[in-house]
C-alpha positions in Angstrom: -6.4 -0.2 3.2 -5.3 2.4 5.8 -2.7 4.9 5.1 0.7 5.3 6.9 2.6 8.6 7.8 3.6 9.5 4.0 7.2 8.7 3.5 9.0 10.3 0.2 11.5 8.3 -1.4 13.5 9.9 -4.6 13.8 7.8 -7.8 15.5 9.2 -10.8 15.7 12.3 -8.5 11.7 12.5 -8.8 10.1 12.3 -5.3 7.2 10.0 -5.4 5.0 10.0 -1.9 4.1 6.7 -0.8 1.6 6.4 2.3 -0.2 3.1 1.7 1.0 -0.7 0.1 -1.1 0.1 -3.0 1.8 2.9 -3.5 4.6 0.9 -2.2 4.0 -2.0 -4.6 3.7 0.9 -7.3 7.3 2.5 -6.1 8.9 -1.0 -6.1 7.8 -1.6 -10.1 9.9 1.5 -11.0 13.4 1.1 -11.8 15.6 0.9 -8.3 18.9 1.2 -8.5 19.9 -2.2 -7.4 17.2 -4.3 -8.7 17.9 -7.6 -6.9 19.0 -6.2 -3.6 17.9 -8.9 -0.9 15.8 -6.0 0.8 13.5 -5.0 -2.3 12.9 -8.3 -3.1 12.2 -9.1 0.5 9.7 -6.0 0.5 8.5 -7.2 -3.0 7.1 -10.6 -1.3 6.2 -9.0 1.6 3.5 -6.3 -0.6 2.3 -9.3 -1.9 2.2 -11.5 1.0 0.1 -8.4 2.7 -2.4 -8.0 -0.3 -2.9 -12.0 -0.2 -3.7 -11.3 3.6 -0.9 -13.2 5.0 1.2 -10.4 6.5 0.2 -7.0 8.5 0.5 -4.4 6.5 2.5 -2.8 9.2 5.2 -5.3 8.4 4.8 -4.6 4.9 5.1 -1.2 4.7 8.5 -1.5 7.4 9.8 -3.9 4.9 9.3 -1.1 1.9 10.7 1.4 4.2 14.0 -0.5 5.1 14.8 -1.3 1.2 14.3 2.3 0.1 16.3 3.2 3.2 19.2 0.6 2.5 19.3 1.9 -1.2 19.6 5.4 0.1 16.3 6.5 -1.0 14.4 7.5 2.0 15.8 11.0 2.8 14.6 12.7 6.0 12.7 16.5 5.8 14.4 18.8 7.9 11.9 19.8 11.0 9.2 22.6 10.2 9.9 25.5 11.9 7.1 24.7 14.3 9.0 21.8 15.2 12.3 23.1 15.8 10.2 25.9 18.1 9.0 23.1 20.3 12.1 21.5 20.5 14.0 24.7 21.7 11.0 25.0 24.5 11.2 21.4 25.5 15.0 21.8 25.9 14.5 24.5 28.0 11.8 23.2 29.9 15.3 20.1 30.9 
């Protein structure tokens, strides 16, 4: 299966990377805060729609993303300094 850009999503305040539906359908196993949100349980069918080989696993892996975003477990890095370099020379380049 191919890996995505790794996402970290915090449960229990751990971080636990997840860059592939084998480690999604891992994170959604651990406790969640709200269990039976519509969203997990959407991304729940959707893992296992994608491992039967009924769904892309692009749309799987969204699906995770959204529910850990909704539950306010997706947080964002702040750019790398190389990053926020580039972005101060692109806004000069405007």
């Amino acid at each position: 299966m191919p890996t995505f850009i790794p996402i970290t999503i915090y449960l229990n305040h751990k971080p636990i990377v997840v860059a592939s539906i084998p480690e999604a359908a891992k994170a959604l196993q651990q406790p969640w805060p709200f269990m039976d949100k519509p969203s997990r349980l959407e991304a729940i069918r959707m893992i296992e729609e994608c491992l039967a080989g009924h769904c892309t696993q692009q749309a799987a892996f969204d699906a995770f993303k959204a529910a850990a975003s909704e539950q306010g477990l997706l947080k964002r890095r702040p750019p790398s300094v190389g990053l926020r370099q580039f972005d101060g020379v692109a806004e000069d380049l405007l």
